[in-house]
C-alpha positions in Angstrom: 0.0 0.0 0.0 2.7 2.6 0.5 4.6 1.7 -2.5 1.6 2.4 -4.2 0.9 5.3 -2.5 4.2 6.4 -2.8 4.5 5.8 -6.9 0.9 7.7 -7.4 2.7 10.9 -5.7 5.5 10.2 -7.7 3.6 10.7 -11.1 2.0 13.9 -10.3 4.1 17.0 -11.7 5.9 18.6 -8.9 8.6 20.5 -11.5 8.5 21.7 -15.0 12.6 20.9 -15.4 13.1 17.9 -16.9 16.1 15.7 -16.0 18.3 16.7 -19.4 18.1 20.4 -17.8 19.1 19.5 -14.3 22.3 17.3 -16.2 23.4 20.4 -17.7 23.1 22.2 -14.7 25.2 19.9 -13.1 27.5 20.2 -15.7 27.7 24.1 -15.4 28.2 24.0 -11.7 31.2 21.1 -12.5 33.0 23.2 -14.7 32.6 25.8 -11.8 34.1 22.9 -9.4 31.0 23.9 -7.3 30.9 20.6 -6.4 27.7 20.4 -3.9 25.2 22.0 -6.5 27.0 19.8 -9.3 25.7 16.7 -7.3 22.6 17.9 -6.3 21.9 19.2 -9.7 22.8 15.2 -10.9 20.3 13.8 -8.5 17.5 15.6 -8.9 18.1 14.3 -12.6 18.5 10.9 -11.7 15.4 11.4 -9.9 13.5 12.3 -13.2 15.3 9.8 -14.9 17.3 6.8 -13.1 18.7 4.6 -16.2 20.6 7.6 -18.2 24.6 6.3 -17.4 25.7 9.5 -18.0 24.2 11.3 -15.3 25.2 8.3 -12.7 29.1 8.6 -13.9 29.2 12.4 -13.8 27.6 12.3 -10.5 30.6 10.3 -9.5 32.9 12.3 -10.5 31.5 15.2 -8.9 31.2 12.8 -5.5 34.7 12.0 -6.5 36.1 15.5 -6.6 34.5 16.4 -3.5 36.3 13.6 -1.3 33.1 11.2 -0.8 35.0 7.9 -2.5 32.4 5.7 -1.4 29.7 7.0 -2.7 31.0 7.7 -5.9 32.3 3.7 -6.3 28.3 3.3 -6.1 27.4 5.8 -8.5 30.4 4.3 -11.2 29.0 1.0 -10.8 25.6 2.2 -11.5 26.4 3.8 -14.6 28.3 0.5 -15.7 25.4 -1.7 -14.6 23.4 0.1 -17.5 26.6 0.6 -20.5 28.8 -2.5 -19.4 31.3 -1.5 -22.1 32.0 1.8 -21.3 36.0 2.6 -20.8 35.6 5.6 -18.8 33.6 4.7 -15.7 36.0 1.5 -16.1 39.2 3.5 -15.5 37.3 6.0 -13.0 36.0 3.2 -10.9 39.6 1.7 -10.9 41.3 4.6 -9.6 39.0 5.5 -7.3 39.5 2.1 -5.9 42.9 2.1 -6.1 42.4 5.3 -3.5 40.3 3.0 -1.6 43.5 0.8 -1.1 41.2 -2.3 -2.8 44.3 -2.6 -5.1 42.7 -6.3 -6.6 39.3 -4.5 -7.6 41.4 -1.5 -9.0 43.6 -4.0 -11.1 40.2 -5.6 -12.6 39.0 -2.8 -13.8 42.0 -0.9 -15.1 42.2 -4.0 -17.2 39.0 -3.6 -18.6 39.4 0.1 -19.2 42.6 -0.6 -21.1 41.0 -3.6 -23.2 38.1 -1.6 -24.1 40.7 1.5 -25.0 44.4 0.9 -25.5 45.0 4.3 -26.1 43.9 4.9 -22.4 47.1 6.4 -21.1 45.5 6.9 -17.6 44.4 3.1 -16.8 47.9 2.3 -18.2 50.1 4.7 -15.6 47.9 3.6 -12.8 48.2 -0.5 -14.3 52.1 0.4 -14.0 52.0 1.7 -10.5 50.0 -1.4 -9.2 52.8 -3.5 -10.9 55.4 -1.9 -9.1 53.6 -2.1 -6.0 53.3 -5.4 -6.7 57.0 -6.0 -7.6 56.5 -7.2 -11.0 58.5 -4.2 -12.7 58.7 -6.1 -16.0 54.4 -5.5 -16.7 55.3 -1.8 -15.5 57.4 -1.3 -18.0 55.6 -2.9 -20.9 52.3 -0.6 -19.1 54.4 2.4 -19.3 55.7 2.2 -22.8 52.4 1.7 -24.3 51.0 4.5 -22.0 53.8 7.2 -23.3 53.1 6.1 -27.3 49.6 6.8 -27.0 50.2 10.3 -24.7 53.8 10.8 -23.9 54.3 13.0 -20.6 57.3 14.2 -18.2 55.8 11.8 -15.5 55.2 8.4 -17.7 58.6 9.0 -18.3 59.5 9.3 -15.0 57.9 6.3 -14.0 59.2 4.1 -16.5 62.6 5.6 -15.3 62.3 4.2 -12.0 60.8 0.6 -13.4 64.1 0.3 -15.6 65.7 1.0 -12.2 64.0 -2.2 -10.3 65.0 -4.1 -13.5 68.3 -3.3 -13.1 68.4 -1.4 -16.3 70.8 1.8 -15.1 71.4 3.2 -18.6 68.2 3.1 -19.4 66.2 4.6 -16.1 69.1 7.5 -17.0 68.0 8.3 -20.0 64.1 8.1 -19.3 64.9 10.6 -16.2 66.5 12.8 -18.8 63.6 12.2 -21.5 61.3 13.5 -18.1 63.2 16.4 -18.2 63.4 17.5 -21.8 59.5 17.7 -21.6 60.3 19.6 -17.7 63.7 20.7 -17.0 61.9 21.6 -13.2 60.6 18.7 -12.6 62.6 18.0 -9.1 62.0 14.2 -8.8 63.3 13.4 -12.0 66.6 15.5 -11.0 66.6 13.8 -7.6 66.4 10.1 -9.6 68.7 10.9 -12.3 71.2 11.7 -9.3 70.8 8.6 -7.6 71.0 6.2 -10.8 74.4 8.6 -11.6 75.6 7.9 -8.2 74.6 4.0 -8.6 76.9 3.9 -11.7 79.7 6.0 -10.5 79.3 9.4 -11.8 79.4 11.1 -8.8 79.9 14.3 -10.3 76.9 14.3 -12.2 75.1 13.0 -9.3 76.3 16.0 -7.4 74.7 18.7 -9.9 71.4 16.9 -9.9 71.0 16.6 -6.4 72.0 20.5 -6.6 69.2 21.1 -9.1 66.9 19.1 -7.2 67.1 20.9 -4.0 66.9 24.6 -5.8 64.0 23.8 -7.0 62.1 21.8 -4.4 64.1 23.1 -1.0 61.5 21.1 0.8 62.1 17.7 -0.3 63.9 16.4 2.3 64.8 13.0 0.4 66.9 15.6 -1.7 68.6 17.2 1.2 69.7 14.1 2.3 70.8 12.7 -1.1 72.4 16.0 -1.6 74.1 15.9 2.2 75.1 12.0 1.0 77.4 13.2 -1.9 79.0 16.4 -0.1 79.6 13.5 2.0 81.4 11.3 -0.1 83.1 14.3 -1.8 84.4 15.2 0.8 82.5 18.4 2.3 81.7 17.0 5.6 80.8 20.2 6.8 78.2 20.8 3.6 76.7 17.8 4.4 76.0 18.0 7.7 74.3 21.1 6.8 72.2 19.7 4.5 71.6 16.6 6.9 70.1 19.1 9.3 67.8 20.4 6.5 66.7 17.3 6.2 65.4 16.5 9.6 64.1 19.7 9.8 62.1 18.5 7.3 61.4 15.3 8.3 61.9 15.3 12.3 61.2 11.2 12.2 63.8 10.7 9.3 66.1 7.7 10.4 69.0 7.5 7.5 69.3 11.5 8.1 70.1 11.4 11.7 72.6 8.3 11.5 74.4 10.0 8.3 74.5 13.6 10.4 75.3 11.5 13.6 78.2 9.4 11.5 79.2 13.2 9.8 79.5 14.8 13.4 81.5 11.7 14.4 83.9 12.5 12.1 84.2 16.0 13.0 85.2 15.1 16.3 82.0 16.3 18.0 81.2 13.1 19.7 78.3 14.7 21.9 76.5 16.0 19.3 77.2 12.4 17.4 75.4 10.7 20.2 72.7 12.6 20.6 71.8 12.2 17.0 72.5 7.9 17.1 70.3 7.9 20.4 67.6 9.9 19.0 67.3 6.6 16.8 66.9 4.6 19.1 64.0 6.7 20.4 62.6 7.0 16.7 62.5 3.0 16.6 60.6 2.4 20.2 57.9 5.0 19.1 57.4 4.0 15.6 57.1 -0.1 17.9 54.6 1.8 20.1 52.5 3.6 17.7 52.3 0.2 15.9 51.2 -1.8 18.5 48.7 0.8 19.9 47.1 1.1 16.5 47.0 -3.1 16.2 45.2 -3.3 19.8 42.7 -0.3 18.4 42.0 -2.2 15.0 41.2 -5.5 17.6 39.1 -2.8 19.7 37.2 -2.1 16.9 36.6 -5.6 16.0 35.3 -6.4 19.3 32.5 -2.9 19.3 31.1 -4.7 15.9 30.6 -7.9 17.7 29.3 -6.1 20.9 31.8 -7.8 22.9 32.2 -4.3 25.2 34.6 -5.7 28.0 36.8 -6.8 25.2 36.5 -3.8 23.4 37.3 -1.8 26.8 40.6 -3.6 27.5 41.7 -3.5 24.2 41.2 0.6 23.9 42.2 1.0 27.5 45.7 -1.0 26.4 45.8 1.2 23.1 46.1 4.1 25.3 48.7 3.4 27.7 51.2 2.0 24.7 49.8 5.4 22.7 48.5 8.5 24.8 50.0 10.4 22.2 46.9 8.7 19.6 43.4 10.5 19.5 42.3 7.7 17.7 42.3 5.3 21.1 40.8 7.9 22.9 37.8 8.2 21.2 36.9 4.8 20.9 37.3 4.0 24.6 34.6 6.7 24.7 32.7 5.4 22.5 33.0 2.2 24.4 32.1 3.5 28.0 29.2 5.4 26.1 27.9 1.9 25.2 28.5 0.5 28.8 26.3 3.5 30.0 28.8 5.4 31.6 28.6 8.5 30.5 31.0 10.7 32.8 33.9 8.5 31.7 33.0 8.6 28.2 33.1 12.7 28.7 36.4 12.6 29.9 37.6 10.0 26.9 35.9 12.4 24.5 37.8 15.2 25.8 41.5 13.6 25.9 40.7 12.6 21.8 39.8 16.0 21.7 43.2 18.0 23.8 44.8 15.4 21.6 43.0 16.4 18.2 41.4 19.6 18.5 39.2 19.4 14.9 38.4 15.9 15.4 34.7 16.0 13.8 33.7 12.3 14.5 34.8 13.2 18.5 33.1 16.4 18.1 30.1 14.8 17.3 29.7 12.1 19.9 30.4 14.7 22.5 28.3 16.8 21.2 25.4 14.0 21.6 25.9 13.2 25.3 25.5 16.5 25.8 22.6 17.0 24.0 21.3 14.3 26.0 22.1 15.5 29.4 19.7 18.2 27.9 22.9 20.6 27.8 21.9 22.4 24.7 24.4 24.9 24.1 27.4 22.9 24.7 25.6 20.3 22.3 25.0 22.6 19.2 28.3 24.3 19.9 30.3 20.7 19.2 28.0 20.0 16.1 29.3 23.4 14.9 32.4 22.6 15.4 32.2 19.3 14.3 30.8 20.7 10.3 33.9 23.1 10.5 36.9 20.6 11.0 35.1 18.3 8.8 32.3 19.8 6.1 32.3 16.1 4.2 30.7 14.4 7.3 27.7 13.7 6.8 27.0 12.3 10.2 28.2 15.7 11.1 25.6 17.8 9.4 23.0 15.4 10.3 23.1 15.8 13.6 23.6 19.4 13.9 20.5 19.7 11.7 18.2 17.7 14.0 20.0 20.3 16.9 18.8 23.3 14.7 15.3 21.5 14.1 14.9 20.4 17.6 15.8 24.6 18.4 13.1 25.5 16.6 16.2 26.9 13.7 14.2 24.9 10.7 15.8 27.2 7.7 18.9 26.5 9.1 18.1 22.6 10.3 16.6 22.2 6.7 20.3 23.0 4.6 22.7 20.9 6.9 20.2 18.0 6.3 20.4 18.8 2.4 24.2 19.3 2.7 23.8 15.6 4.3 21.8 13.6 1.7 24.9 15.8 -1.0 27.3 13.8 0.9 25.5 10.5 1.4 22.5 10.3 -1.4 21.3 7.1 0.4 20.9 8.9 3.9 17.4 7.3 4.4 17.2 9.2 8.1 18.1 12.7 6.5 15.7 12.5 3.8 13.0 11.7 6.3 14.1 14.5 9.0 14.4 16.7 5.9 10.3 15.8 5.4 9.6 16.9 8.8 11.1 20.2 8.6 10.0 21.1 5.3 6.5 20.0 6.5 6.7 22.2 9.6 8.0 25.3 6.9 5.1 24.5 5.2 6.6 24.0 1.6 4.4 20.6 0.9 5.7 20.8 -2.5 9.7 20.2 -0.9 8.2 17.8 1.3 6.1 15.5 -0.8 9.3 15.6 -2.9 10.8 13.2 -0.1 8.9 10.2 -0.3 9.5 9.9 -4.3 13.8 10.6 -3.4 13.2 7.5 -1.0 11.4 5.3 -3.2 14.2 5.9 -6.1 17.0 5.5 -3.3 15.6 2.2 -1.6 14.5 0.4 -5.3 18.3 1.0 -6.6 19.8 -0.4 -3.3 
């Protein structure tokens, strides 16, 4: 009864634009890289009209652009559900994957992409980079070359460089680095690489100048300054490199070879304080780096436990991530998240908090302490971390959510009604923020806005 209900609202006119129109207003406010009215523009069109593949893949390139990866993966698939053989969403979906770190879905359809268009330069950089990743240099390099004939760049050449470099191939990652920088004679990397193959086949003057050009033009690389302080080394100029081994850590405070090299370099010198200071520090670097590591491992089990409602496990887990990391936010806020669940609110405050001194635009933390608030009917502390929460994070959606049922709830429902809409732009499928959104467009009085809900619900729940 309410799907039929639902469909017979559906079909009465509620807007004279028709989906074509809202596609190319989408594509106006795109070129404009204004990317909430872009996808808002590409729903309302998909509302109108839900099997046109364009619209679903330039509403995930939009969703893309704006940082929600997620949701964009959804809308790709759509559009490729409806034109299977369609290279772009292919190589779109495959990157955006590959962000994802779901490096075997990425390779699948990068292969696809480059089946259905060899002369896809893109899907063949990214097919390199997996390869490397994967230590098969070899496919890299038969990736790369195919990638430069169709669309030859300073980067493809770069990165073919450095897979003739895993192969072993020193003449000819040299003369891809120098190919890189006939197209860009300022491209630092490729100045930086040329330097170390020179160095690797004993051309240590012509590794000197490129380290020299890298570092003039990128002075905060610090890989550079060290490579650069390396040479001086070697050379001789124990005092240069030292100097460029401090620029380095400067840098980069956590930078391990730096700190032996300037360590080793002030050894020589004769400055033997100064060289143990720099070797202890080390050995400092190496227990907090073993720290941080296992605090992170007894969050990730943490976490594991909270899905399976196991809270006592969760607890000790959390309560052990924070003792071998106070320095982690991350810890803190699911131990509060934890006691919150246990019902002990005061203790979940004080977690909240700590994540909070820790991480002070820590949205997710923002937003749960924000919520017990709220709930101890402290209202102005409440809204004032949902604020704060949309500001150090305006792509959560949780975020906006719940600072626009705070707005609502205030009696704010102008206000309450755009963070919900900035909600349902950053999750299209936020079934309780299209049905808040209802409410408060029902209490404005716009019926029109408001019988618009149900039909957005009906199209969002039949394409799940």
């Amino acid at each position: 009864m309410l799907a039929i209900f639902l469909s017979a609202l559906c079909n009465q006119p509620l807007t004279a634009q028709t989906a074509e129109s809202y596609r190319q207003q989408g594509i106006e406010f795109s070129r404009k890289k204004s990317w909430d009215e872009a996808i808002a523009s590409y729903q309302k069109s998909l509302e109108l009209d839900p099997n046109d593949p364009l619209t679903h893949y330039n509403l995930a390139l939009a969703l893309n652009y704006k940082g929600a990866a997620k949701q964009a993966v959804e809308e790709f698939e759509a559009a490729l559900r409806l034109k299977p053989k369609w290279a772009d969403p292919h190589y779109a979906l495959g990157a955006t994957l590959y962000d994802l770190h779901d490096q075997p879905a990425a390779l699948k359809e990068l292969l696809v992409a480059s089946e259905l268009d060899p002369a896809n330069a893109g899907a063949r950089r990214l097919l390199a980079r997996i390869y490397l990743e994967q230590n098969n240099p070899s496919a890299a390099e038969a990736e790369l070359r195919k990638a430069i004939q169709a669309k030859p760049s300073p980067e493809l050449h770069l990165e073919l460089g450095l897979a003739e470099g895993q192969l072993g191939k020193l003449n000819e990652a040299a003369s891809e680095f120098r190919n890189a920088l006939r197209l860009n004679p300022r491209l630092a990397r490729a100045h930086a690489l040329l330097g170390v193959t020179l160095r690797r086949q004993g051309d240590h003057a012509g590794a000197l100048l490129q380290f020299r050009r890298a570092v003039a033009i990128d002075p905060q690389d610090a890989e550079s300054q060290y490579d650069f302080g390396m040479e001086l080394k070697a050379g001789g100029n124990v005092d240069g490199a030292i100097a460029r081994f401090r620029r380095a850590i400067e840098l980069k405070s956590d930078f391990e070879k730096a700190h032996y090299a300037l360590g080793i370099a002030l050894r020589t010198k004769g400055d033997t304080g100064a060289a143990q200071k720099e070797l202890s520090d080390i050995s400092a670097l190496r227990e907090f780096r073993a720290r941080l590591a296992q605090a992170k491992y007894l969050t990730l089990q943490g976490v594991e436990a909270l899905k399976q409602q196991k809270l006592d496990d969760a607890l000790a887990f959390f309560q052990k991530a924070v003792e071998q990391g106070p320095e982690i936010p991350t810890g803190f806020y699911y131990l509060g998240v934890t006691w919150e669940r246990k019902g002990e609110t005061e203790r979940a405050l004080g977690a909240f908090q700590k994540a909070l001194e820790l991480k002070p635009d820590y949205a997710q933390a923002q937003t749960s302490l924000g919520l017990l608030y709220w709930r101890q009917d402290d209202r102005v502390r409440g809204l004032e971390e949902f604020q704060q929460a949309v500001m150090s994070d305006p792509d959560l959606a949780e975020a906006h959510y719940n600072l626009g049922l705070a707005l609502a709830q205030s009696g704010r429902l102008d206000e309450s009604a755009r963070q919900l809409n900035e909600a349902i732009s950053l999750e299209p499928k936020y079934v309780d923020a299209r049905v808040q959104l209802g409410l408060v467009l029902n209490q404005q009085n716009d019926f029109t806005g408001a019988a618009v809900i149900p039909c957005t619900l009906l199209f969002w729940v039949a394409s799940t």
